[in-house]
TORMARZA-392697 format. One record per residue: residue in one letter; residue number from 1; x, y, z of N, C-alpha, C in turn. Coordinates in steps of 0.05 Angstrom, whole numbers, plus 5000, padded with zeros to 4 digits. Example, Ala and Ser with C-alpha at 12.3 -4.5 7.8 and 13.67 -1.06 7.14 Angstrom:
2
REC r   k  n_x  n_y  n_z ca_x ca_y ca_z  c_x  c_y  c_z
REC A   1 5264 4886 5156 5246 4910 5156 5264 4934 5156
REC S   2 5257 4955 5142 5273 4979 5143 5258 5001 5157
# end
This chain:
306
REC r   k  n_x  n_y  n_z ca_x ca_y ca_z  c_x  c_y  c_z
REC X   1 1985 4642 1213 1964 4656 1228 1971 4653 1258
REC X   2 1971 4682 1273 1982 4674 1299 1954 4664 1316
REC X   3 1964 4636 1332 1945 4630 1351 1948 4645 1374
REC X   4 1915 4653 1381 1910 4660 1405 1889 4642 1427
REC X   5 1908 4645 1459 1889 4624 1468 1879 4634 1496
REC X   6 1845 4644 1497 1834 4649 1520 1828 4642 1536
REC X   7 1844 4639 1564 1839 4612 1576 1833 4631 1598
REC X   8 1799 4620 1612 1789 4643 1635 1770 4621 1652
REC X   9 1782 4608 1668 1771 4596 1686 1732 4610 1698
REC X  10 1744 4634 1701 1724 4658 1707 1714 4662 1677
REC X  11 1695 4653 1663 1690 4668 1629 1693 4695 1635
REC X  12 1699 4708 1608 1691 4732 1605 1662 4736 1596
REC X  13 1638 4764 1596 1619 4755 1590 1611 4750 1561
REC X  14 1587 4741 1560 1586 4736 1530 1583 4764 1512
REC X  15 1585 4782 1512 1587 4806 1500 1610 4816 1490
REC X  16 1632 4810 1520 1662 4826 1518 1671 4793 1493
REC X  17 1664 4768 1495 1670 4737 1478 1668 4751 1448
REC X  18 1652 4764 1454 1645 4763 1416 1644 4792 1411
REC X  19 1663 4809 1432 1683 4840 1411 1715 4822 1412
REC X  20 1712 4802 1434 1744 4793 1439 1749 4782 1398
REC X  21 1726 4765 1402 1732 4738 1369 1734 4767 1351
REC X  22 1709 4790 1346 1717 4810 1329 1740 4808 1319
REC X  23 1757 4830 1347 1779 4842 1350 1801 4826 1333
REC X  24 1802 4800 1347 1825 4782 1325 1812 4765 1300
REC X  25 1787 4771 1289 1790 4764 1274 1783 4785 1244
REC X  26 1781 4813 1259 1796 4827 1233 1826 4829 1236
REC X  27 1838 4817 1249 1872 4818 1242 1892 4797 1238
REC X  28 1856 4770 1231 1863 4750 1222 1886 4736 1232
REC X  29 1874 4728 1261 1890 4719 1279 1867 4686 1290
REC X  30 1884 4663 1291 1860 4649 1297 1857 4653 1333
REC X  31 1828 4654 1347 1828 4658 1373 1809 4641 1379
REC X  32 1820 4627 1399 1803 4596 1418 1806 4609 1445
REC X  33 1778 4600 1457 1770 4607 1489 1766 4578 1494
REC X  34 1791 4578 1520 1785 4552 1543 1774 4568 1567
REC X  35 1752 4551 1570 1739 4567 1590 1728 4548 1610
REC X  36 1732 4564 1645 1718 4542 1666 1726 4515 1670
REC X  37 1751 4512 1658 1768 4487 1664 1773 4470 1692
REC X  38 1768 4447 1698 1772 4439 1721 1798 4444 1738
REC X  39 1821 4447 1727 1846 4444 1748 1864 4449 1730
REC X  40 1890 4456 1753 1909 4473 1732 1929 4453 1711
REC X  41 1919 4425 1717 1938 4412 1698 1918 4409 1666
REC X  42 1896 4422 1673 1882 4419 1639 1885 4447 1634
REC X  43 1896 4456 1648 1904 4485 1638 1931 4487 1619
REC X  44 1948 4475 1641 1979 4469 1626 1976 4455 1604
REC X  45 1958 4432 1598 1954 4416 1571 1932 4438 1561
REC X  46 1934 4457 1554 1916 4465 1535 1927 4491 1515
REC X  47 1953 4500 1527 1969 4525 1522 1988 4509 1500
REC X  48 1990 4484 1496 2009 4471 1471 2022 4496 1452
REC X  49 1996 4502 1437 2005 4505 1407 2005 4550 1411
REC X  50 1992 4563 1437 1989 4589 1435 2012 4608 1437
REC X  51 2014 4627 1411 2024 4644 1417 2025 4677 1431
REC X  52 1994 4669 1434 1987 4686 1454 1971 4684 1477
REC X  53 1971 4698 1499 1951 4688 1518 1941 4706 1538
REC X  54 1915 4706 1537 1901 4724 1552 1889 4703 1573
REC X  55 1886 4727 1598 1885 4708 1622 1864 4729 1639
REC X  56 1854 4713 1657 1835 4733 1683 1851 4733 1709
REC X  57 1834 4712 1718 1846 4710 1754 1862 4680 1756
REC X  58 1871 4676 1716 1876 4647 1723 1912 4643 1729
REC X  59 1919 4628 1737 1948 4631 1746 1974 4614 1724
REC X  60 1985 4633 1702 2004 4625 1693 2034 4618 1707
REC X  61 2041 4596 1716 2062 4586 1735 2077 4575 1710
REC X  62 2111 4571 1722 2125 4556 1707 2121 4537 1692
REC X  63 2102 4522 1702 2097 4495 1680 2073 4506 1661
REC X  64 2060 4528 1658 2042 4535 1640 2062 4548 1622
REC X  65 2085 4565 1627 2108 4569 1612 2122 4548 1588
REC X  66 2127 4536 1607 2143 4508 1600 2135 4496 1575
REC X  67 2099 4491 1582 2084 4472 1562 2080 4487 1538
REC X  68 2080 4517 1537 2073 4536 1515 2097 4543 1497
REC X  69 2116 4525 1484 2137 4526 1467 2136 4556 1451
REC X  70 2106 4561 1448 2111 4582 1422 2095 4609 1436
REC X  71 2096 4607 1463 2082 4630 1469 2108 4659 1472
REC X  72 2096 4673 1455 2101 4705 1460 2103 4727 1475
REC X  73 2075 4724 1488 2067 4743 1512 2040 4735 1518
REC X  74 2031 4746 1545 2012 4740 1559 1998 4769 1572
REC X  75 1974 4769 1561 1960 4792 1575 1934 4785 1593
REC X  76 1946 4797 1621 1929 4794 1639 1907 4813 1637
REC X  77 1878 4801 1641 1863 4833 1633 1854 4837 1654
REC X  78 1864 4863 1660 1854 4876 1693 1889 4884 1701
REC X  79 1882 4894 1720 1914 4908 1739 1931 4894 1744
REC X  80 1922 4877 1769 1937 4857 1779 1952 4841 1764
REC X  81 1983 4831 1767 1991 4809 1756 2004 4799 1774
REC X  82 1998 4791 1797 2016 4776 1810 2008 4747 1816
REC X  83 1991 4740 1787 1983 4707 1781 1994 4705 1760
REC X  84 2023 4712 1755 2028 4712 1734 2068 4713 1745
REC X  85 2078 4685 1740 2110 4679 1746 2125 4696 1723
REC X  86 2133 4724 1729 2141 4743 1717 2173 4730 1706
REC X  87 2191 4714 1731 2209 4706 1732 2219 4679 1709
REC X  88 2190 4665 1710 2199 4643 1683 2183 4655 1658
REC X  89 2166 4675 1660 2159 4687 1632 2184 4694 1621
REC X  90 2200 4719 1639 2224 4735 1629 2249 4713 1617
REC X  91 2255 4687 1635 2276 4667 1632 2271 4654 1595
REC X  92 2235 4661 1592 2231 4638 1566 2228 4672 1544
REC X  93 2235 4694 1549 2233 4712 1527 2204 4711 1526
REC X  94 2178 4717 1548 2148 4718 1543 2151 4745 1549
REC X  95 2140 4764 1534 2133 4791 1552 2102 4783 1565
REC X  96 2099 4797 1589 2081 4799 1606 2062 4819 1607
REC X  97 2044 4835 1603 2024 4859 1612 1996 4861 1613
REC X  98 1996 4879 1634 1963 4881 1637 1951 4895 1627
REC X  99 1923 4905 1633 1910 4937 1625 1899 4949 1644
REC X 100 1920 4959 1652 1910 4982 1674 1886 4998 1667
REC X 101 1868 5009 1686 1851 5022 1672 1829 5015 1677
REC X 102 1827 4996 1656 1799 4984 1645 1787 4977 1661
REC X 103 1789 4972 1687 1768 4954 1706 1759 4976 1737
REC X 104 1775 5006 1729 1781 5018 1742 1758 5029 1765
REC X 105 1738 5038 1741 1710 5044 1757 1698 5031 1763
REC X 106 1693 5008 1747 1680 4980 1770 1681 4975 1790
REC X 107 1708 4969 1797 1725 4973 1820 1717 4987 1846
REC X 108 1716 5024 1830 1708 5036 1851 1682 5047 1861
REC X 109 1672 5041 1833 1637 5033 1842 1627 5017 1868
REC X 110 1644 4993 1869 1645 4969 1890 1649 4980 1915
REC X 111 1671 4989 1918 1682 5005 1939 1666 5023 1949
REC X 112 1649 5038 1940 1630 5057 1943 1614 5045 1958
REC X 113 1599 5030 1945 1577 5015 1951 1577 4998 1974
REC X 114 1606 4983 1980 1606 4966 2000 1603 4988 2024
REC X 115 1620 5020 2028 1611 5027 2041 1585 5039 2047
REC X 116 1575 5044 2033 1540 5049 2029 1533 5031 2046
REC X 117 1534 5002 2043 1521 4977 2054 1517 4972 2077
REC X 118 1550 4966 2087 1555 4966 2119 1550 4997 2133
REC X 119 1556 5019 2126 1549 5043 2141 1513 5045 2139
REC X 120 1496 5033 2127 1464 5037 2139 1464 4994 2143
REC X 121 1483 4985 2165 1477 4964 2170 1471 4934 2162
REC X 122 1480 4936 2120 1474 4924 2114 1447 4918 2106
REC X 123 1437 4940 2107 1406 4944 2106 1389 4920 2113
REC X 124 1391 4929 2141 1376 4898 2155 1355 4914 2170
REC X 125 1346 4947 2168 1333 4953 2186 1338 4968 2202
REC X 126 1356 4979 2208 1364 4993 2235 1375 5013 2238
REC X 127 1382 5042 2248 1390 5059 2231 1420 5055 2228
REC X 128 1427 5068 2206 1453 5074 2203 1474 5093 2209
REC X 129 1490 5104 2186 1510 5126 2179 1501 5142 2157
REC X 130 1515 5164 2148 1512 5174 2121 1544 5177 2113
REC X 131 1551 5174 2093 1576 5186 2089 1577 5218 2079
REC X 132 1565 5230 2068 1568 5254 2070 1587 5270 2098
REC X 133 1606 5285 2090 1613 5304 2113 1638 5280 2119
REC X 134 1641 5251 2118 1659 5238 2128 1688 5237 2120
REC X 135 1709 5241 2123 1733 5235 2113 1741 5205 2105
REC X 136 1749 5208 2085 1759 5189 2061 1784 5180 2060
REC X 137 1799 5160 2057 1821 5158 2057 1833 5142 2039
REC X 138 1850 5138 2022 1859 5119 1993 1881 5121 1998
REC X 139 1890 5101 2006 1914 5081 2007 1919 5071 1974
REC X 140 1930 5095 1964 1945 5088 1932 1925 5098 1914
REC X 141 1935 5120 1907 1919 5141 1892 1934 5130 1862
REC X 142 1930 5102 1849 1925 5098 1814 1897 5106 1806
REC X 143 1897 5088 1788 1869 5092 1771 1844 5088 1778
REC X 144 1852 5061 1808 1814 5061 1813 1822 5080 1843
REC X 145 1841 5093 1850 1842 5107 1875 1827 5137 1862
REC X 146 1831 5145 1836 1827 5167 1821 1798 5165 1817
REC X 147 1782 5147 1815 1750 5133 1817 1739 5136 1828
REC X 148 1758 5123 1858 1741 5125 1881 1736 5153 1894
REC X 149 1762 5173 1883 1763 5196 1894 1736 5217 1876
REC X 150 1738 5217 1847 1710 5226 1841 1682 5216 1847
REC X 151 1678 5200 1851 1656 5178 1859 1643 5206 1889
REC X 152 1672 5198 1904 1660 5203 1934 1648 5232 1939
REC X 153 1669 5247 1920 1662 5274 1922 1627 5279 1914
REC X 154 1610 5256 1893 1585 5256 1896 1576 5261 1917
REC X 155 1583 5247 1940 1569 5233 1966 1573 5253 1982
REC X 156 1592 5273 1975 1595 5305 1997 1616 5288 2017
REC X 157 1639 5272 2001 1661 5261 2033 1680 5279 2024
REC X 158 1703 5276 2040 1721 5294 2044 1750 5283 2045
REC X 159 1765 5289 2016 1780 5267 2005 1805 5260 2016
REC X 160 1827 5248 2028 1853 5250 2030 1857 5224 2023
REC X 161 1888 5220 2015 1899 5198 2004 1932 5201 2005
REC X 162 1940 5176 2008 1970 5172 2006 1981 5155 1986
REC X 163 1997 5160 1976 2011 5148 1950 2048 5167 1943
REC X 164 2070 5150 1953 2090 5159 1949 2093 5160 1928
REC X 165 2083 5156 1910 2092 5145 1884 2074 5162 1864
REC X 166 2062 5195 1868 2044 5199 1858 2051 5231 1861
REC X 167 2064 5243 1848 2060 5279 1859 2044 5292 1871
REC X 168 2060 5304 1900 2035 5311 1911 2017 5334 1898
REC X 169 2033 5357 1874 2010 5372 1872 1987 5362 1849
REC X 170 2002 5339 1840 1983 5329 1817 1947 5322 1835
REC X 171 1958 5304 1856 1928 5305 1867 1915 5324 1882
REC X 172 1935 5346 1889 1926 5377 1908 1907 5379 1886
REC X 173 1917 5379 1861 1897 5393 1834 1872 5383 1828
REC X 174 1873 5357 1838 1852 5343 1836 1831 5345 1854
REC X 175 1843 5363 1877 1817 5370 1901 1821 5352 1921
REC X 176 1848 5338 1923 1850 5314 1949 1872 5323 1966
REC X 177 1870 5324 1988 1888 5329 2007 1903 5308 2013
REC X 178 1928 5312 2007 1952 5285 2013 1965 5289 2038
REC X 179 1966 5259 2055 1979 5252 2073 1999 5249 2067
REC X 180 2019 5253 2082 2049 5245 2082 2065 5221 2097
REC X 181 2039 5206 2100 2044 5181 2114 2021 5163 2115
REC X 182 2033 5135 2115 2000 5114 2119 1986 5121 2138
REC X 183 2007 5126 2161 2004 5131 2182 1982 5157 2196
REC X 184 1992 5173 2180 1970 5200 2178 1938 5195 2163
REC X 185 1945 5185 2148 1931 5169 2137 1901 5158 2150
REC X 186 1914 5139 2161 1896 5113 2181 1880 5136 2208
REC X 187 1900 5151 2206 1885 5161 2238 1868 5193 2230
REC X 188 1871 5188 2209 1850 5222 2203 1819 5214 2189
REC X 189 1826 5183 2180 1798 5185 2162 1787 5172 2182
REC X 190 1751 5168 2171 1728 5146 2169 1737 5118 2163
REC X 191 1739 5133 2137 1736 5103 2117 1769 5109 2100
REC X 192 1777 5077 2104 1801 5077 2087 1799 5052 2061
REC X 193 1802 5063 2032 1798 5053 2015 1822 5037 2001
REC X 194 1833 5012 2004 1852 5002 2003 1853 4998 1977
REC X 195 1882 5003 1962 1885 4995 1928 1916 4986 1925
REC X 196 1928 4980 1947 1959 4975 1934 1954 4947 1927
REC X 197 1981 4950 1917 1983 4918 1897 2001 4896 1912
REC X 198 1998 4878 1908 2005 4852 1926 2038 4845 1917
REC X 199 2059 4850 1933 2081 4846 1925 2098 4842 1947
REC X 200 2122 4839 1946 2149 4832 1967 2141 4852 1993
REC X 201 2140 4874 1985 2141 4897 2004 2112 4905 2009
REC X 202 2094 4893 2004 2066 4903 2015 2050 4880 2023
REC X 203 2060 4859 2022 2047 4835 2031 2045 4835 2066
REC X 204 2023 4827 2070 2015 4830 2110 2020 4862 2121
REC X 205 2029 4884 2097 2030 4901 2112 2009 4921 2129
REC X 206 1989 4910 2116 1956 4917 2133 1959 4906 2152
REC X 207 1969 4915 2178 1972 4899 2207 1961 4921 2221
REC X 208 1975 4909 2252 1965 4919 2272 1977 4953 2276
REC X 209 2003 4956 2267 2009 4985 2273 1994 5004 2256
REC X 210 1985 5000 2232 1964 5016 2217 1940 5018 2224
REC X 211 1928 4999 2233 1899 4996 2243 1893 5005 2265
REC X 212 1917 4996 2286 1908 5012 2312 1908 5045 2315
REC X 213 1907 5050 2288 1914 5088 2294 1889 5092 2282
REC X 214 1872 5068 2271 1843 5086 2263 1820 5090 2282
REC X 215 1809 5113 2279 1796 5126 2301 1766 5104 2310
REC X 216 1757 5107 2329 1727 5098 2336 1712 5090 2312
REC X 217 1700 5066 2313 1681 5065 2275 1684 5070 2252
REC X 218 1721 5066 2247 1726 5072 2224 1724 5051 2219
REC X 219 1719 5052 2184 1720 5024 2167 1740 5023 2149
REC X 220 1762 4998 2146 1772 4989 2129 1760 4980 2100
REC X 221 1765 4986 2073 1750 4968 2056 1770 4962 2029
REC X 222 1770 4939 2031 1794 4930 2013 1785 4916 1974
REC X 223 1788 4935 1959 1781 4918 1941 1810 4908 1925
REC X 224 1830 4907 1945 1858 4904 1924 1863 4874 1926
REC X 225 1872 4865 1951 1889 4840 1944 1890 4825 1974
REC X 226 1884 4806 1987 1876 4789 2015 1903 4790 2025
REC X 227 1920 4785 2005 1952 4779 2011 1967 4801 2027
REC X 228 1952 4827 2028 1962 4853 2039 1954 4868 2061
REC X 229 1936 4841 2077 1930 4838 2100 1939 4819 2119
REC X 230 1946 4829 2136 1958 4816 2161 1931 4802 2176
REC X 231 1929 4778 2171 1895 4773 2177 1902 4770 2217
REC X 232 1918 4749 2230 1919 4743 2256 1920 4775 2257
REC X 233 1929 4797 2256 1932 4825 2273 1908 4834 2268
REC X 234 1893 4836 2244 1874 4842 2237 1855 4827 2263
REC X 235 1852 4808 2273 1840 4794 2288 1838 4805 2323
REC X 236 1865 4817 2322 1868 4826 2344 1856 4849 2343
REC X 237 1854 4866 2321 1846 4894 2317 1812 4895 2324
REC X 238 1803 4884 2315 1773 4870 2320 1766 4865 2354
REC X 239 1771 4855 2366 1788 4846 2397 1787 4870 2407
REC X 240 1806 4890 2402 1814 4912 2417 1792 4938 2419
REC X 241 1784 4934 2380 1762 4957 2382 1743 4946 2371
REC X 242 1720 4951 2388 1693 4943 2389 1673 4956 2371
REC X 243 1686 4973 2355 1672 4993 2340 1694 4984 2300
REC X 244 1705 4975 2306 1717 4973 2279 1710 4951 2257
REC X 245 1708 4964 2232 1698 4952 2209 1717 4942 2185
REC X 246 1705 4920 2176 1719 4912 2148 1703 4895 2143
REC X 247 1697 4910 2107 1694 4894 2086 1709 4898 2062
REC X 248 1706 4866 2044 1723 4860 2023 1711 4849 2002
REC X 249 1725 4857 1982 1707 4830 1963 1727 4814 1951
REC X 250 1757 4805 1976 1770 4785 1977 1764 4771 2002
REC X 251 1759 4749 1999 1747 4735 2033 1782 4729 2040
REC X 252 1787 4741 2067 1802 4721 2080 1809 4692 2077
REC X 253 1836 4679 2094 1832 4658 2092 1812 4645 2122
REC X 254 1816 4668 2134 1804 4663 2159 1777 4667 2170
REC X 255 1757 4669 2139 1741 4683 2137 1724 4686 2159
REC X 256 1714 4652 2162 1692 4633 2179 1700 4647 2210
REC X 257 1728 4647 2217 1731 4659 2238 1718 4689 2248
REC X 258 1726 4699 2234 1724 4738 2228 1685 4737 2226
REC X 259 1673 4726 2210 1651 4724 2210 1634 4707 2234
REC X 260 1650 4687 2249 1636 4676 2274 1638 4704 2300
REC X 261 1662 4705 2299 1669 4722 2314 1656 4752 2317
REC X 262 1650 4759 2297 1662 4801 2293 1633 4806 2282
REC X 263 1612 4783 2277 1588 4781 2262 1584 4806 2239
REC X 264 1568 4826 2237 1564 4848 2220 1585 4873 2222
REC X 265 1601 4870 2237 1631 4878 2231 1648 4874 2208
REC X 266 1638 4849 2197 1648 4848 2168 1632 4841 2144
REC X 267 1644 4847 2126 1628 4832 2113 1647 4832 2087
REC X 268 1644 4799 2075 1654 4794 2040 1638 4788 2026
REC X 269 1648 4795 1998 1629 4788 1972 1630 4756 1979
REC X 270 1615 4741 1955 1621 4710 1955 1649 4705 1932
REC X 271 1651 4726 1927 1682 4715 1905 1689 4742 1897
REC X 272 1707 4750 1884 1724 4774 1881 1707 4783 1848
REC X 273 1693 4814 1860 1671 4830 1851 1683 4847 1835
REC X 274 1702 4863 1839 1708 4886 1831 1703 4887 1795
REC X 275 1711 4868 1784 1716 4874 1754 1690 4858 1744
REC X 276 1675 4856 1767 1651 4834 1753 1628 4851 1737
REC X 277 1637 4872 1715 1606 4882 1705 1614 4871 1680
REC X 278 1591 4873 1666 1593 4879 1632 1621 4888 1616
REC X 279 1616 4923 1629 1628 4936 1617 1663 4931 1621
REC X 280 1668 4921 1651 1697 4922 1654 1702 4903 1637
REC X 281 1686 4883 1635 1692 4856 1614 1700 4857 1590
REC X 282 1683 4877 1580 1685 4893 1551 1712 4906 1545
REC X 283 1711 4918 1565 1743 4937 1562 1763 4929 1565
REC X 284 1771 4907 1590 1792 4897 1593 1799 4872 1566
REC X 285 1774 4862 1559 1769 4836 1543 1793 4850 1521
REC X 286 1772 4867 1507 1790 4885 1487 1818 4899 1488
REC X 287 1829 4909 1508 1845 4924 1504 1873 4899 1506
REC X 288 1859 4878 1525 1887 4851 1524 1887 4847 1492
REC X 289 1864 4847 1481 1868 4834 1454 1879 4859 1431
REC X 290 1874 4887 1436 1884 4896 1424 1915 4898 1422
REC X 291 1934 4892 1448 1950 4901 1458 1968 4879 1445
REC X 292 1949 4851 1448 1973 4830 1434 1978 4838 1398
REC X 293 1949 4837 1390 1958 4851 1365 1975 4877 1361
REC X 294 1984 4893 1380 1999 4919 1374 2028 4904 1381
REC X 295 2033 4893 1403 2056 4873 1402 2070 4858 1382
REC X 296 2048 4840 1374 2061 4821 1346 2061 4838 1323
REC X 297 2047 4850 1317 2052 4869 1283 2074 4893 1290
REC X 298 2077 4907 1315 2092 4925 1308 2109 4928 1331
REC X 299 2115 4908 1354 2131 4901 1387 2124 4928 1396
REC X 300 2094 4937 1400 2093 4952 1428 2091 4939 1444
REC X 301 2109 4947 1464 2113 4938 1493 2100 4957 1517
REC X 302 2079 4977 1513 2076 4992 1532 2069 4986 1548
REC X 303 2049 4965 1554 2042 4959 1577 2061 4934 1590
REC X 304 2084 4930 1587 2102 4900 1593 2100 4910 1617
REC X 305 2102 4889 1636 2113 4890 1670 2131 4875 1674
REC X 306 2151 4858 1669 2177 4846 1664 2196 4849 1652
# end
């Protein structure tokens, strides 16, 4: 019987817990949830005997490798995997994958909303903005850039987005006007909706040459990844324009600063929101678990990232 082992610092909720137990246990797989664990060395002692492993925001490093003799693969549920040492998975023969997708609209529900929030002031009273009529901007037109872009069109905004990595007439078709640069980008919209993913080449690249090209009271709003911000430039950007916004529902490391400082200029969740509903729980919960079972009975690999 293959073991499976859910280890989610963050639980999943109790709904997506008990389609997860379903799922493997019509395929007669045994599945244990470690859940809310104190520290990552009762994490490493607890992966012993799994040959599979589903994970959230928790961080599989070399020695969680190491200690898992009989692990197979590991599915992150949600987009992101860059809590996840791709390099000693691949060295020990673990395939690695996520589920894109599934957390997609949550995501950009969030994103929506945070701008809703800060544009009528955080609703403290006083007047605000409307977004209607405003230009939009998505920095990485995937799955929740594709969200955020139907979402907005509700609100009467006015879409553009950049993504090299994305045909431009695929999103002409979609009703979004594509930039041909970040750069064009930053300085045509309102609001810029951040979604790249945290890697070698995008890490701190949210700095000062991007930011300083956005116009009077534009807002930044990031629901991707802290790491893809240049926070000291970001600091300066704040400094220079007296009118510029960001919120996240990744806090800085600098948060206390940015918030003493920049007061209702910014604003963060208390912990990273985006995939926090029901439903993303549900979907992602499931589709990791379906995905290991499609792996072990028959080696699909479609979603591997290593």
């Amino acid at each position: 019987m293959t073991k499976v082992l859910v280890a989610t610092v963050k639980p999943f909720a109790a709904a997506a817990v008990e389609q997860i137990k379903a799922v493997f246990a019509e395929a007669n797989y045994e599945c244990n949830f470690f859940e809310k664990y104190a520290s990552q060395e009762d994490f490493v002692a607890a992966v012993g005997e799994a040959e599979a492993l589903i994970i959230r925001s928790d961080k599989v490093t070399p020695e969680v490798i190491e200690a898992a003799k009989a692990l197979k693969i590991v599915v992150r549920a949600g987009a992101g995997f860059d809590n996840v040492n791709l390099e000693a998975a691949t060295a020990n023969d673990v395939v690695v994958m996520n589920t894109p997708g599934q957390n997609s609209n949550a995501v950009a529900e969030l994103a929506l909303g945070m701008m809703v929030y800060q544009a009528r002031n955080q609703f403290k009273g006083s007047s605000g903005t409307e977004l209607f009529g405003k230009k939009l901007g998505i920095h990485a037109y995937g799955n929740v850039g594709k969200h955020v872009a139907r979402i907005a069109k509700g609100f009467g905004m006015e879409i553009y987005a950049f993504d090299p990595f994305i045909p431009k007439d695929s999103m002409e078709a979609e009703g979004v006007i594509v930039c041909d640069s970040a750069e064009k980008l930053y300085e045509t919209c309102d609001y810029i909706s951040l979604h790249i993913p945290s890697n070698a080449q995008t890490k701190q690249s949210i700095g000062y040459d991007l930011l300083s090209k956005m116009k009077a009271g534009a807002m930044l709003v990031n629901t991707a990844r802290k790491e893809v911000i240049h926070e000291d430039e970001m600091v300066k950007i704040f400094e220079e324009k007296d009118s510029f916004q960001y919120v996240s529902d990744i806090a800085p490391d600098n948060r206390e600063v940015m918030e003493e400082r920049f007061g209702d200029r910014c604003f963060f969740t208390p912990k990273k929101m985006g995939a926090q509903t029901a439903e993303a729980n549900i979907n992602a919960g499931i589709a990791a678990a379906r995905q290991i079972i499609g792996f072990i009975e028959n080696g699909d690999t479609t979603f591997k990232v290593n």
